[in-house]
Kinemage of the C-alpha trace (Angstrom):
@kinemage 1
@onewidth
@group {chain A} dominant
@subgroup {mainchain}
@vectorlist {calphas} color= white
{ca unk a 1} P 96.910 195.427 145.302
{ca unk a 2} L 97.042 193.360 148.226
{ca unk a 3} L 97.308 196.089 150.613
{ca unk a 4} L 95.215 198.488 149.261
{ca unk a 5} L 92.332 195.260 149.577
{ca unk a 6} L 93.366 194.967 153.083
{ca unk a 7} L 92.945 198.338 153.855
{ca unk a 8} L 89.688 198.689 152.117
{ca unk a 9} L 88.772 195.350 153.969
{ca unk a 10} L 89.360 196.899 157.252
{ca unk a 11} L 87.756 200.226 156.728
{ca unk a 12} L 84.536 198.545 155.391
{ca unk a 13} L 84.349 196.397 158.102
{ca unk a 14} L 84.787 199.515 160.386
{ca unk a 15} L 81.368 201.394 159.063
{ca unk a 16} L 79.269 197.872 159.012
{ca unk a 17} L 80.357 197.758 162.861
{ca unk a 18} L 79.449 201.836 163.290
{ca unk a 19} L 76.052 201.509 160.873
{ca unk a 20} L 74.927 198.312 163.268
{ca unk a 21} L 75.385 200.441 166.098
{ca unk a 22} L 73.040 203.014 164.880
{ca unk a 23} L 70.488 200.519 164.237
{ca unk a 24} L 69.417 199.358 167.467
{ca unk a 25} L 67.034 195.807 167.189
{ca unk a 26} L 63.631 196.780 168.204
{ca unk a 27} L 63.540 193.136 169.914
{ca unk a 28} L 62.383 192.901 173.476
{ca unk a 29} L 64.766 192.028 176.458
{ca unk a 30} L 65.202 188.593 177.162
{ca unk a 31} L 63.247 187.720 180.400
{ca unk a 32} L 63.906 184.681 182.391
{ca unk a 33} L 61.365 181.982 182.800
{ca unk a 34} L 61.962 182.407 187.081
{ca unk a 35} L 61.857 186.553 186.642
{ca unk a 36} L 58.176 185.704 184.658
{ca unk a 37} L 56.946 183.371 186.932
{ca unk a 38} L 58.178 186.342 189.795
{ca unk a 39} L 55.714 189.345 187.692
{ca unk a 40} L 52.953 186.931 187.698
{ca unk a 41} L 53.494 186.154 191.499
{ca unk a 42} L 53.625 189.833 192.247
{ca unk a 43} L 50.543 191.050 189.750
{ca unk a 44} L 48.287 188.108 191.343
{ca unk a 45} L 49.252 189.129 194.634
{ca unk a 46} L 48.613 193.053 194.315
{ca unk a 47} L 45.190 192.003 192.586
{ca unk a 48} L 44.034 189.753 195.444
{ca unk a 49} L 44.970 192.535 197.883
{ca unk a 50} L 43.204 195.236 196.023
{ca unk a 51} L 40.172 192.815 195.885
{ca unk a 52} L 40.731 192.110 200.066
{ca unk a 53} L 40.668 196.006 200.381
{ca unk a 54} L 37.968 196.765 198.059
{ca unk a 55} L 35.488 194.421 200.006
């Protein structure tokens, strides 16, 4: 009985692992608080510029 559990055990364990892969989290990627603060830099930047050119 014992081995039969174990083996069921493992095998379940096995399709929970492949089933989770198929499910990807729709979650966005992390993004540092420096690497925000950078995009906000850059955005302000290219919309000073485009208001320098547009003038």
């Amino acid at each position: 009985m014992n081995r039969k559990k174990k083996i069921y055990e493992k095998l379940k364990k096995k399709d929970k692992r492949a089933n989770a892969k198929l499910h990807k989290s729709n979650k966005p990627r992390y993004v540092s608080k420096a690497d925000r603060a950078k995009q906000v830099d850059n955005t302000t930047t290219q919309d000073s510029t485009s208001i320098e050119l547009t003038e």
